[in-house]
N, C-alpha and C positions, 0 to 999 in steps of 0.2 A: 317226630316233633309235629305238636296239630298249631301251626301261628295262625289258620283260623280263630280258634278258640279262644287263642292267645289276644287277638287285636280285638275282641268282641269282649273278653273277657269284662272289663269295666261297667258294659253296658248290660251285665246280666242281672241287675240290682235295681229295682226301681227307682231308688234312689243315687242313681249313678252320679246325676249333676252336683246335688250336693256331695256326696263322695270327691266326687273333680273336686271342685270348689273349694272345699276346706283342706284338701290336701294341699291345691294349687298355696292357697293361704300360709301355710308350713312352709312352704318354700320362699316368701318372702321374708321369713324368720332368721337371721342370722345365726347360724350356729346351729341352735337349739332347736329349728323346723328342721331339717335335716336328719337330724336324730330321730325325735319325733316320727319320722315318717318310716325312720327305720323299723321304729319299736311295732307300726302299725304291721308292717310287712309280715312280723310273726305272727300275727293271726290271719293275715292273708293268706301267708304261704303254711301254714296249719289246715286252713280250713280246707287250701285243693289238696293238701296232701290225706285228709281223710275221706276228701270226695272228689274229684278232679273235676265234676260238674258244678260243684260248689259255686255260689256268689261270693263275690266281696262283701268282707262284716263291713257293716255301717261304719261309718269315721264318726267317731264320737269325743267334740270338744273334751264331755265330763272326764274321758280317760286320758286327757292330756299329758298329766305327770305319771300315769303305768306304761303310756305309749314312750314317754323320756326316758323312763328308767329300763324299758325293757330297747329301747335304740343305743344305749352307752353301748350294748355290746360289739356289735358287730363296727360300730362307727370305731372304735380304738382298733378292732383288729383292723380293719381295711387302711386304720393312719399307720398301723402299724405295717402294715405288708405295703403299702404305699412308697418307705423309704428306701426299698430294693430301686423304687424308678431317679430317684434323686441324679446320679451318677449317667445316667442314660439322658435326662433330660438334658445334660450339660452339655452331653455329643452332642444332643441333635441342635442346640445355638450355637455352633461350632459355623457350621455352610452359612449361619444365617448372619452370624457377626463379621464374618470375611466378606461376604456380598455386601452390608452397609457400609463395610471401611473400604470397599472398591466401589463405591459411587461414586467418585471422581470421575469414574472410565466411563461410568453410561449407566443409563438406568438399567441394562439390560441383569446386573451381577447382582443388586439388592434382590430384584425379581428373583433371579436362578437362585440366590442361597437361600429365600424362604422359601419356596417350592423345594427343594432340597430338604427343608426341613422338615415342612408337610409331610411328606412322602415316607419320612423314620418315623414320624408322630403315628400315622397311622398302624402300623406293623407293630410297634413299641407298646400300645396301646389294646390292641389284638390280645398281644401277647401276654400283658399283663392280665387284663381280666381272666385270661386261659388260667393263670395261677390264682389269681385273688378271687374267681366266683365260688369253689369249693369252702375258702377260708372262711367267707362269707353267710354261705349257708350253716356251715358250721354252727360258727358266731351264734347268728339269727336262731338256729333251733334249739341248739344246746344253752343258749344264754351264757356264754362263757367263755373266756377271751381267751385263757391257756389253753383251753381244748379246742380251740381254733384252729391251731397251728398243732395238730396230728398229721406228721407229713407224710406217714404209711398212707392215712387215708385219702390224702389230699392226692397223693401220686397215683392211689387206684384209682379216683376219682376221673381224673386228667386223661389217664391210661384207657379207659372204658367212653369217655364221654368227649374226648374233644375235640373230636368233628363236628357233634351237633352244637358243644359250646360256641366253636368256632363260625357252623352257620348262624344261630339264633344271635350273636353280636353284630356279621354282616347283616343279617335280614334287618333288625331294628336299629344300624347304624344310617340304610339307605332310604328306611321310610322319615327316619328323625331327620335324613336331609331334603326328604319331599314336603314333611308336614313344616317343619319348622319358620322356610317363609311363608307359611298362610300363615304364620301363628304374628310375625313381626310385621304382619301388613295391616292384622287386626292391634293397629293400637299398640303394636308390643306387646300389650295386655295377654293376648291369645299366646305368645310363647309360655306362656307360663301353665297353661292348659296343657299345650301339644309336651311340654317336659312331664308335667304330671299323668297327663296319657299312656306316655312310655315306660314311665315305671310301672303305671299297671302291668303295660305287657311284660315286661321284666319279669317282673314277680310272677306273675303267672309260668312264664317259661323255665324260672329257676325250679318253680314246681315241677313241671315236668321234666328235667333234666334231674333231679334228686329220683322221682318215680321209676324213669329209666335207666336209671343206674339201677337201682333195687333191681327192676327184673333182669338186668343183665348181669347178677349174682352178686352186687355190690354189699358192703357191709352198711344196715340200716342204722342210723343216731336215734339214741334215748332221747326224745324232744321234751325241753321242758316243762314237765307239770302242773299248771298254774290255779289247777281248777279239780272237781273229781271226778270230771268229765274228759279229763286228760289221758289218749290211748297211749298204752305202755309203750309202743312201737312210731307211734306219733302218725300211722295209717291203718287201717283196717286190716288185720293178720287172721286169716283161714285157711291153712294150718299155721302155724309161727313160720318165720322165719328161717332157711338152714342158719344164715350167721344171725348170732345174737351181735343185739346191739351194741353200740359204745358211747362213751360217755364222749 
């Protein structure tokens, strides 16, 4: 994994501020920014996966409703794969409703049950994107919410990659907790930079975790065609692939 390339990644476009900028913007969007930024990601995460030196495409207002419609995808898988956590989030207010109803005794028990709770959130959290960033990619390449949840592939995926999945969410779990107070001291305004920041590096890294899987004899996705400039393999293939792709 290069998180050099990864944290710099944003800044390889000369128009990187506006890129921040207008994405930062999507995320004041209720709802529908969110998507949005999804939709955007497939040509992000297209464009490294046909060049990994690649810049970020420009963020372009005019393609607002193709960046919506091409973000429906992955946003329903990820609601969808989300409701595995439903049942887990209820353990972890378990320590933390017993410590509010034992503040009678001292403040010391509210304290210990949300620290208690912190503590499963984290791991819980780990552990999920370990399972939802494969769905994810899916989603995002294939444009297709059934072929998301391929759990042959989702299991080789997991099997082959999830140390590095596991580091790349610590690495950008611990710089999001360095940048993010310079973000809330600017104004607040700046969190919303240092969020969109990180999803650049996201994206960038999910590229390289999809690349690395390839070389490490993973089965490649049929990425979808949008254009006729669209590679059948959705990377640069000399000689093809041993495994052929999948929908």
């Amino acid at each position: 994994m290069n998180f050099g390339q990864a944290f710099k990644f944003l800044f390889n476009s000369p128009r990187w501020g506006m890129n921040l900028l207008q994405a930062a913007v999507c995320i004041l969007i209720p709802i529908i920014g969110p998507i949005v930024l999804l939709g955007y990601s497939f040509s992000v995460k297209r464009a490294l996966i046909l060049d990994h030196a690649a810049s970020p495409p420009d963020f372009d207002f005019n393609k607002f409703s193709q960046y919506l419609s091409r973000g429906v995808y992955p946003f329903v898988a990820t609601l969808l794969a989300s409701l595995i956590l439903v049942p887990f989030i209820c353990v972890i207010y378990v320590p933390v409703f017993i410590g509010i109803s034992m503040a009678d005794k001292g403040p010391f028990w509210p304290i210990a049950g949300m620290a208690c709770g912190f503590l499963l959130y984290i791991p819980l959290i780990l552990v999920f994107n370990l399972f939802s960033l494969p769905i994810v990619i899916r989603a995002t390449l294939l444009q297709d919410i059934g072929g998301a949840f391929k759990f042959d592939w989702i299991k080789d995926f997991i099997t082959r990659m999830w140390a590095q999945i596991l580091l790349s969410q610590i690495v950008v779990l611990l710089v999001g907790m360095v940048l993010a107070p310079i973000g809330f001291c600017a104004l607040f305004v700046g969190i919303y930079a240092v969020i969109t920041y990180l999803m650049f590096v996201q994206w960038h890294l999910h590229a390289q975790l999809y690349l690395l899987y390839l070389d490490r004899g993973g089965t490649p996705l049929l990425i979808k065609d949008y254009g006729p400039d669209a590679p059948t393999y959705g990377f640069p293939v000399n000689p093809p692939p041993t495994n052929p792709p999948q929908q």
